[in-house]
VMD Tcl script that draws the C-alpha trace (Angstrom):
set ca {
  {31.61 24.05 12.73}
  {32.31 20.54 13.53}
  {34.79 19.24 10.45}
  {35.84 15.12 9.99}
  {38.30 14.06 7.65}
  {38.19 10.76 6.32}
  {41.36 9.45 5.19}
  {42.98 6.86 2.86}
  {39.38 5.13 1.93}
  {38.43 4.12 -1.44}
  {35.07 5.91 -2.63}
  {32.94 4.08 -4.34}
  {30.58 7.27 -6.98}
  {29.61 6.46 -10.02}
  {30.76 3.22 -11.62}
  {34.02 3.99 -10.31}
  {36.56 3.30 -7.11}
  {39.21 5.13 -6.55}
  {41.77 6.37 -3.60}
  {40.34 10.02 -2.03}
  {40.42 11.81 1.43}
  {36.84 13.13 2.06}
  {36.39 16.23 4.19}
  {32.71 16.68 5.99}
  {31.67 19.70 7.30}
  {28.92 20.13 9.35}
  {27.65 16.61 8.05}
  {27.82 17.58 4.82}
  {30.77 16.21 2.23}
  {32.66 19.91 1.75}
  {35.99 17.74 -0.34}
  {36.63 15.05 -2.19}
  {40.53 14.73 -2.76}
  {43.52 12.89 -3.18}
  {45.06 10.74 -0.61}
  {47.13 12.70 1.87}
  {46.98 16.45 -0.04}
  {46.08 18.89 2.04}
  {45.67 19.48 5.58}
  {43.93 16.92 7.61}
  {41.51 18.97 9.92}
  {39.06 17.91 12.43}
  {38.81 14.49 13.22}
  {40.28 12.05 12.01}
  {38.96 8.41 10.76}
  {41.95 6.14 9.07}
  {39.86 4.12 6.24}
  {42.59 2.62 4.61}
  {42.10 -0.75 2.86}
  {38.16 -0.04 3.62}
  {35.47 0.97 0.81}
  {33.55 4.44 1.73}
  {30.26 3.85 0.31}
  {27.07 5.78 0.00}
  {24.61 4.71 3.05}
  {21.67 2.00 2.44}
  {18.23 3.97 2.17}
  {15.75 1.28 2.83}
  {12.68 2.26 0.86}
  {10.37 -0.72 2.68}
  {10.39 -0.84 6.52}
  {8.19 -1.31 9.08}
  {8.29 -1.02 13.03}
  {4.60 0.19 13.26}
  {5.65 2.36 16.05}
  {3.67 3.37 18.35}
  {1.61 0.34 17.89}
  {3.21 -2.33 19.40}
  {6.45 -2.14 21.55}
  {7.08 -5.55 22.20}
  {7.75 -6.16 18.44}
  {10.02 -2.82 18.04}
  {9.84 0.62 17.72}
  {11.59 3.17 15.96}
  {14.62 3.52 18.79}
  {15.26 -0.48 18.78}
  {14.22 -0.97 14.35}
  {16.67 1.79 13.63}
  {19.06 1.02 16.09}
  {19.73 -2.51 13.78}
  {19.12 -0.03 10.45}
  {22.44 1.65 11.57}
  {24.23 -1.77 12.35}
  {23.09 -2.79 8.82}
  {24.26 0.12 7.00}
  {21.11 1.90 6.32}
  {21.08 5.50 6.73}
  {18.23 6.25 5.47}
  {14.44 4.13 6.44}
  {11.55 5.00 4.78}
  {8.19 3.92 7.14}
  {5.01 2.24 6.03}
  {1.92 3.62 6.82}
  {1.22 0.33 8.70}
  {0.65 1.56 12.61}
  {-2.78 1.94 14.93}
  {-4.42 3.60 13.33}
  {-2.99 3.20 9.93}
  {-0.91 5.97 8.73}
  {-4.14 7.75 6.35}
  {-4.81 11.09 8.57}
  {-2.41 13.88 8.64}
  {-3.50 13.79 12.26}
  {-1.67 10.47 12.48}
  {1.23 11.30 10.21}
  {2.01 14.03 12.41}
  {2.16 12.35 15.52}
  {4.24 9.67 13.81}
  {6.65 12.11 12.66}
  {6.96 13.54 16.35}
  {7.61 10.00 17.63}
  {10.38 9.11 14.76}
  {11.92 12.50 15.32}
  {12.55 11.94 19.10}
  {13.70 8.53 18.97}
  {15.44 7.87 15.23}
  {19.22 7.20 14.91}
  {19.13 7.57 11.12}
  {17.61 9.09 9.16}
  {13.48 8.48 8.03}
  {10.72 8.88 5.88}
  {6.96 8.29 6.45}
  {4.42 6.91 3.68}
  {1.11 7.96 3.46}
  {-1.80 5.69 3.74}
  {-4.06 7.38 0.43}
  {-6.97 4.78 0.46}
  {-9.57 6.39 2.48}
  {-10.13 8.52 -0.97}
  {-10.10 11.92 0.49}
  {-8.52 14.04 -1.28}
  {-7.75 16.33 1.72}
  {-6.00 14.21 3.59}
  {-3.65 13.33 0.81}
  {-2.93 16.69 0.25}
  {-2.04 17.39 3.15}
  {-0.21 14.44 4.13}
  {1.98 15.42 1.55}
  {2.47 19.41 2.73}
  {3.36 17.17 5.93}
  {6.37 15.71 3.85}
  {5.46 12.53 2.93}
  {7.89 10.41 1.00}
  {5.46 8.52 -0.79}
  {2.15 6.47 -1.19}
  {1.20 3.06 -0.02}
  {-1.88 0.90 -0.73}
  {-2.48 -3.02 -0.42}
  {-4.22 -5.01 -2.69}
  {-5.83 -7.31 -0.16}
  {-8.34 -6.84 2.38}
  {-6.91 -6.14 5.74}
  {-6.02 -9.53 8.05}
  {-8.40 -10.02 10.49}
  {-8.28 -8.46 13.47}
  {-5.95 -5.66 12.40}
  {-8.86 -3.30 10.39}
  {-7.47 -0.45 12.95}
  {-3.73 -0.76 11.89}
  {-4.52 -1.20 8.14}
  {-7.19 1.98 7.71}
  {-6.68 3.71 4.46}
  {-4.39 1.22 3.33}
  {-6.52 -0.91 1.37}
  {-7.86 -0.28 -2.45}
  {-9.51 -4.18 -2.75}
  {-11.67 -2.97 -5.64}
  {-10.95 -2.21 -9.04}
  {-12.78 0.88 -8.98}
  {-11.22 2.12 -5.82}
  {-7.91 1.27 -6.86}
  {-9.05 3.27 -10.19}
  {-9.96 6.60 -7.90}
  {-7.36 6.15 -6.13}
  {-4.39 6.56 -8.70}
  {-6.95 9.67 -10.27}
  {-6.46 11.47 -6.86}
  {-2.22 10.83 -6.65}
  {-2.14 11.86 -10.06}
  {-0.99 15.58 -9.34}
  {1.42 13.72 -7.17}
  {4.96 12.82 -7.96}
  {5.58 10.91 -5.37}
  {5.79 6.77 -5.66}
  {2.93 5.00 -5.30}
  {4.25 1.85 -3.71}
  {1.36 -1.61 -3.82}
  {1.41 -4.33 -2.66}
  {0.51 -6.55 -5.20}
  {-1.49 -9.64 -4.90}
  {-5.37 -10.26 -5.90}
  {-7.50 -10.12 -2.84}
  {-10.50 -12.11 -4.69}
  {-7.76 -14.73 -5.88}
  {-6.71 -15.18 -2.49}
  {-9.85 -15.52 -0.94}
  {-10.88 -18.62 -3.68}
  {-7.47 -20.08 -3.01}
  {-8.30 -20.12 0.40}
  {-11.62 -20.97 0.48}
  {-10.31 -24.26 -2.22}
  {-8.08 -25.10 0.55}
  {-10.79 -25.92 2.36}
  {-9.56 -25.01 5.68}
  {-6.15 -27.37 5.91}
  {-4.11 -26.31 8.28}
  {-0.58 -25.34 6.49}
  {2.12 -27.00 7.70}
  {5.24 -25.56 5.81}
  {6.54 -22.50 3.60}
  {5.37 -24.88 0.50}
  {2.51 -24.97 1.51}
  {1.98 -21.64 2.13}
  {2.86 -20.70 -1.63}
  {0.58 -23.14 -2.82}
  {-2.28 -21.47 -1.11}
  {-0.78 -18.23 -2.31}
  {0.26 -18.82 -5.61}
  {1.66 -16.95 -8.35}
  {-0.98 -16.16 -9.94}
  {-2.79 -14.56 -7.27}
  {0.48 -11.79 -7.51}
  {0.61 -11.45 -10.88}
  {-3.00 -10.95 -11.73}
  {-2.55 -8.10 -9.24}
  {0.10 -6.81 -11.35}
  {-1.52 -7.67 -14.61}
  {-4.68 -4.90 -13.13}
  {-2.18 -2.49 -12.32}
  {-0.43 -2.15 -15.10}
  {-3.67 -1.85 -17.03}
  {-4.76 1.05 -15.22}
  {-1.31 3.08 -15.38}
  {-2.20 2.54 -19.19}
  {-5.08 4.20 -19.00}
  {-5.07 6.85 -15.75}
  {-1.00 7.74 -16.90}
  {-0.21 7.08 -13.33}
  {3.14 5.44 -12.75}
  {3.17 2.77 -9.85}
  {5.84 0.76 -8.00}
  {5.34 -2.80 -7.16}
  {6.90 -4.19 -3.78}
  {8.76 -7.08 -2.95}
  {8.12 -8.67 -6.25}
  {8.01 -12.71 -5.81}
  {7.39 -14.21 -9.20}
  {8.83 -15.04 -12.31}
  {5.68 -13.50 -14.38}
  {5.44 -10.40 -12.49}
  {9.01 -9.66 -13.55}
  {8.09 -10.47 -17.28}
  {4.65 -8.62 -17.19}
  {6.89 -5.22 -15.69}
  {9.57 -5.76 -17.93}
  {6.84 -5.79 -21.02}
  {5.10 -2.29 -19.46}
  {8.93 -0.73 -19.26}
  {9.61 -1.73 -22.55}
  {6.31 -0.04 -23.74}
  {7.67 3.21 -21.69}
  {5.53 2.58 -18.95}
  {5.97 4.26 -15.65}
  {6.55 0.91 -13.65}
  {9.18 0.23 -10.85}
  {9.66 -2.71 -8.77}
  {11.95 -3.96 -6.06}
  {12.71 -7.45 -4.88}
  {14.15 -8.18 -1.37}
  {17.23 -10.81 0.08}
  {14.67 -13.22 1.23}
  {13.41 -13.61 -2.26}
  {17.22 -13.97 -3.83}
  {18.79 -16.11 -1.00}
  {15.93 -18.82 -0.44}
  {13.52 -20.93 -1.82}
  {10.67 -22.43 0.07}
  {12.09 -25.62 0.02}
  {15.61 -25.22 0.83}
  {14.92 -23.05 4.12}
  {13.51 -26.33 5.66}
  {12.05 -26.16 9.18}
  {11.89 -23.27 9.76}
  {7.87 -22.60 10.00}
  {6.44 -19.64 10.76}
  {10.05 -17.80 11.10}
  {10.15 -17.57 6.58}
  {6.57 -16.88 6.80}
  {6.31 -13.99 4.20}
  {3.59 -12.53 1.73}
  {3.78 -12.92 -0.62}
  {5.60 -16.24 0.21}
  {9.46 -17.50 -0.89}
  {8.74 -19.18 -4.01}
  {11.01 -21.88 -6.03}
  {14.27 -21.89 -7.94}
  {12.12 -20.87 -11.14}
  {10.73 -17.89 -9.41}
  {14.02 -16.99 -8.38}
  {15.93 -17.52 -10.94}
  {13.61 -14.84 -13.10}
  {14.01 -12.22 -9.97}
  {17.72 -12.69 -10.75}
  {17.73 -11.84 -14.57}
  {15.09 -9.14 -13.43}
  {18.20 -7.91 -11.52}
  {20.73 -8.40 -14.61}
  {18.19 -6.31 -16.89}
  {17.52 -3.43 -15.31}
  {13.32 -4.55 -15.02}
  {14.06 -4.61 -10.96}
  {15.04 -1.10 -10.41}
  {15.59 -1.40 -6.50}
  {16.31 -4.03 -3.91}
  {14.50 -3.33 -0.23}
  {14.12 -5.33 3.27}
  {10.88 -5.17 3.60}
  {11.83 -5.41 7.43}
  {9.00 -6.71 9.30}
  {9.89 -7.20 12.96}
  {7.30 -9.50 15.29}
  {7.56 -10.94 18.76}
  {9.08 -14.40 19.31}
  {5.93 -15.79 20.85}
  {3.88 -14.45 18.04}
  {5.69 -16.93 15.91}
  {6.33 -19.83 18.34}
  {2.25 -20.24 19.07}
  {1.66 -20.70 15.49}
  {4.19 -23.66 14.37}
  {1.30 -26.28 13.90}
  {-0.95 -23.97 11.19}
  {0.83 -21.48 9.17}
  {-2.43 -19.75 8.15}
  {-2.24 -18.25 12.14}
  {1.70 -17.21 11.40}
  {1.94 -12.63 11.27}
  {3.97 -12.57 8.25}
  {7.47 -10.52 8.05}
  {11.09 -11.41 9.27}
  {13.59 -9.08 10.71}
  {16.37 -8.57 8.41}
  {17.51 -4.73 8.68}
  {20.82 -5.85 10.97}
  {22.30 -7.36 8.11}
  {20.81 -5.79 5.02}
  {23.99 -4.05 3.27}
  {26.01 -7.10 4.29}
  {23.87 -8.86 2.34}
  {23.81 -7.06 -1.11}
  {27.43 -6.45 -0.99}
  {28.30 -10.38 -0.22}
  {26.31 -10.83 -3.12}
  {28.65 -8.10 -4.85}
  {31.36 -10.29 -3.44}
  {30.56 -13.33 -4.81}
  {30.15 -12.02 -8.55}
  {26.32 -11.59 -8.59}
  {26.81 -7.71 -9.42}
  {29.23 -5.07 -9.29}
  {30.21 -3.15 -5.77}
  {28.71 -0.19 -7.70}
  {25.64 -1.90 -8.58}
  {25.00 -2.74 -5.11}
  {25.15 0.94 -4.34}
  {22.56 1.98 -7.52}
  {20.34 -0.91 -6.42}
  {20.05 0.44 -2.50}
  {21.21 3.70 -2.57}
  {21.37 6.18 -5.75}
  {18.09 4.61 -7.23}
  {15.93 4.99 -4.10}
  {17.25 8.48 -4.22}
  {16.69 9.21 -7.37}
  {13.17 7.82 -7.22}
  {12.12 9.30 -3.50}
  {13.68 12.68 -5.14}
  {16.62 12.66 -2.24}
  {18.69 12.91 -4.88}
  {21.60 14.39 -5.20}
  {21.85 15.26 -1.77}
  {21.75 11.34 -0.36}
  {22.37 8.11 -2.51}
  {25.92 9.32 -3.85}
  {29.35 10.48 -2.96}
  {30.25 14.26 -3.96}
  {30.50 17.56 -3.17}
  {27.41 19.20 -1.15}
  {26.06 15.67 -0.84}
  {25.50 14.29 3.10}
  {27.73 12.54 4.81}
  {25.37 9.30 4.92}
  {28.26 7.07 4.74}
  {29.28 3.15 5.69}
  {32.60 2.03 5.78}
  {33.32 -1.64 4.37}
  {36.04 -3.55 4.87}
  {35.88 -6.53 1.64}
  {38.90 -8.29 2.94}
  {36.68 -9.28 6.13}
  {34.21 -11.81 6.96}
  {30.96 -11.77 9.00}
  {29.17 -14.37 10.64}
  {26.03 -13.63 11.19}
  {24.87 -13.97 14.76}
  {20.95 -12.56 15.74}
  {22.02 -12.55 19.10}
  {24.24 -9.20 18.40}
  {21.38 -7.76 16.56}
  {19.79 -4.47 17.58}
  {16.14 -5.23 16.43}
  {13.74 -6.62 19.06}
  {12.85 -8.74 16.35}
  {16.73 -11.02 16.60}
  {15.33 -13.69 18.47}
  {12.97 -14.63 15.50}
  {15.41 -15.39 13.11}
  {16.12 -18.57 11.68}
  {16.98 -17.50 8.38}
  {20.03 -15.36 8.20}
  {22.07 -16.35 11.61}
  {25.09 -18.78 10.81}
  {25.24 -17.44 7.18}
  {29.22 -16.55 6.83}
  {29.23 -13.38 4.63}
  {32.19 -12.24 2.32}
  {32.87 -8.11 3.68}
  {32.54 -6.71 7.01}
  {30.62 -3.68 8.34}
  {33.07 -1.21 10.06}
  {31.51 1.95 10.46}
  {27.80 3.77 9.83}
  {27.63 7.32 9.81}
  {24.63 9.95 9.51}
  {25.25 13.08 8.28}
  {28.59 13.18 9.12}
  {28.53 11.46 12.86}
  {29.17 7.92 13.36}
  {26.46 5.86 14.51}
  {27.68 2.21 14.48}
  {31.50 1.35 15.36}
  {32.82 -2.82 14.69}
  {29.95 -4.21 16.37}
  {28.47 -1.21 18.63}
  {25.94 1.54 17.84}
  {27.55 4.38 19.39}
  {24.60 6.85 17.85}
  {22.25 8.69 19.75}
  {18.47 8.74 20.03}
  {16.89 10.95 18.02}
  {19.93 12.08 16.34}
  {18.01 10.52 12.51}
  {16.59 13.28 10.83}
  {12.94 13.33 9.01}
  {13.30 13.42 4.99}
  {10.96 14.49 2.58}
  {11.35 14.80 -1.30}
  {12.94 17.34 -2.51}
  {12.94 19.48 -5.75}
  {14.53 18.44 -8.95}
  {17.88 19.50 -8.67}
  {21.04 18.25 -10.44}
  {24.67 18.77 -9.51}
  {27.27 19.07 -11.66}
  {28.98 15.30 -12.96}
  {25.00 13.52 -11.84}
  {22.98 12.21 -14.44}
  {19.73 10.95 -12.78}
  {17.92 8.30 -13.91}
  {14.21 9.48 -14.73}
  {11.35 7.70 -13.10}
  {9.37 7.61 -16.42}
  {11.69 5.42 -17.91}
  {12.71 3.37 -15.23}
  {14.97 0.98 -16.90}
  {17.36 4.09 -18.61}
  {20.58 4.26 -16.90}
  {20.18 0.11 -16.03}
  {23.60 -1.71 -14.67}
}
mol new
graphics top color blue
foreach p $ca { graphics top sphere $p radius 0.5 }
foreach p [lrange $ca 0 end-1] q [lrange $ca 1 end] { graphics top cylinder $p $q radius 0.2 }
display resetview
């Protein structure tokens, strides 16, 4: 039995912090006590003046593994997840082919499980409308659905098959055949036949800058996308979850369907909280995202979405491409892949914004740890501090500062970044650790490959002193 003690940290459960010794056994937490009672056994990590927090679990990633190496895979992607304090990576469906065969969920599984250092999840691609295939995508241990609103990009059909519901009366089918299913049903939510008149009105200009690019992809075309979901989950019963949420009426349109007792979720990511398209400047096709950083007014909504419990969950939506993918495309934006790499830094991020006052330290770890857990039904065992619960843990020092720097990232993705690097964040990063062994060390992933394990929901299951927050009401249980 391999036993760690961690010693003089303060845990962070609940809404609380307080001074405790926790004692992992065979990467499971086996005691929570106080400071210096008892024997000390195993070994030993000092965390005194440092915050022991529940790990990250990223509930939007991508590193399309196997499909193309020179952008990342899932060594290098989760290599930066553990220097970012994620523990815990849940995998779009996005790869080639697209993730919609149990053939191809299989073999993805295989390929995550030999080269992971945290722990994953895989999504299921349920679009191809065969019933079959769900099923048994989800015997396989999927951790959830996803589907795109939009017609795939061209010249990428392969990598998006089974993704894409562009018609209302596929999208209809679709949430019919997940029904049975509690699993999320994560969409990306923007109109395809919006998009393509917003296009076509462009007539063809080339796009020149990250304003631009939300003009051609406005609002609208997200929230009428939104709008149509929410009307069907009224009629079919079927909750949904909206990704990376951009816009100041999506937020109000959710927050109207909770507030009806709806079964709607939504998540936001840093990009979307940090930037707007015109502050980020020259920086081109590196902020490309879709759907695109918006303005102050957009943001400012995503914010009180935050404050009022409509955004249940914030996410990277980590998106790694290769540098000359991005460099070849400066003069038209329309040409730009759109993601950014972000993963390296994501728990810095939300807990300098805990450090400046935006939320609590304990709201940082509902937003990106307990409430994915709760949701992905991980929870109690991951997404909180206790007894029985694994040792997915990250060890913060808020006294500290971090610069960030891509050039000590992990992802293949760093030299793309023009968005994060020079930022000076309040906190530092000290230790990562999955299921009781440390992963990342002050600056180092000292991990191994493979050593992530594959996650899959589990049953309801409640310890003693949880109270989980239902998905069917999404907003009880808000901080």
């Amino acid at each position: 039995m391999k036993v760690t003690t961690i010693i003089n940290g303060n845990v962070v459960k609940d809404s609380q912090i307080f001074p405790a010794d926790l004692v992992i056994e065979d990467g499971v937490i086996s005691e929570i006590r106080q400071p210096s009672f008892g024997k000390k056994r195993g070994a030993i990590i000092d965390a005194a003046g440092l915050l022991v927090l529940p790990g990250a679990i990223d509930i939007h990633f991508h590193c399309r593994a196997p499909a193309y190496p020179e952008r990342g895979d899932f060594a290098t992607e989760t290599r930066a997840a553990a220097a970012g304090g994620v523990t815990t990576v849940f995998e779009m469906p996005i790869s080639k082919p697209g993730t919609s065969t149990v053939e191809v969920f299989e073999r993805r599984r295989a390929l995550g499980e030999l080269e992971a250092y945290v722990n994953f999840g895989l999504y299921a691609a349920p679009a191809r409308l065969n019933p079959w295939h769900i099923e048994k995508m989800v015997e396989a241990g999927a951790i959830g659905f996803k589907t795109f609103l939009t017609a795939a990009p061209e010249g990428r059909a392969d990598e998006f098959e089974g993704l894409c519901a562009v018609t209302d009366d596929a999208l209809y089918q679709l949430l019919e055949l997940i029904k049975p299913y509690e699993h999320p049903a994560v969409f990306h939510a923007e109109s395809n036949s919006l998009l393509d008149w917003f296009e076509k009105r462009a007539g063809g200009k080339r796009v020149r800058t990250l304003e631009e690019h939300a003009l051609v992809r406005p609002a609208v075309v997200e929230s009428a996308a939104i709008a149509m979901l929410i009307a069907l989950v009224m009629d079919t019963g079927r909750g949904v979850h909206v990704a990376h949420l951009s816009t100041a009426e999506g937020v109000a349109f959710i927050g109207d369907a909770q507030r009806r007792g709806l079964p709607v979720t939504a998540e936001v990511c840093p990009q979307y909280l940090l930037f707007t398209a015109s502050a980020l400047g020259d920086v081109g096709p590196f902020g490309k995202v879709n759907p695109p950083i918006r303005n102050s007014r957009h943001q400012d909504a995503l914010w009180m979405g935050l404050r009022e419990g409509i955004i249940n969950v914030i996410a990277s939506d980590h998106s790694p491409f290769a540098l000359a993918e991005k460099e070849e495309t400066w003069n038209d934006l329309r040409f730009a892949p759109p993601g950014i790499a972000s993963i390296d830094v994501f728990y810095p991020l939300i807990l300098d914004m805990a450090l400046r006052g935006r939320f609590s330290i304990a709201q940082a770890v509902q937003l990106v740890s307990t409430r994915p857990a709760m949701m992905y039904k991980l929870f109690p065992h991951k997404g909180i501090i206790q007894v029985g619960a694994d040792a997915d843990l990250v060890l913060f020092d808020p006294q500290g500062t971090t610069v960030v720097d891509r050039r000590n990232w992990q992802s293949r993705a760093a030299p793309c970044d023009r968005l994060f690097s020079g930022m000076e964040l309040r906190g530092r990063l000290r230790q990562t650790m999955v299921r009781g062994e440390v992963v990342f060390r002050d600056g180092e992933v000292v991990g191994r490959r493979g050593g992530g394990h594959f996650v899959r929901p589990q049953s309801d299951e409640v310890m003693e002193g949880t109270v989980p927050q239902v998905y069917e009401n999404p907003r009880a249980g808000s901080t």
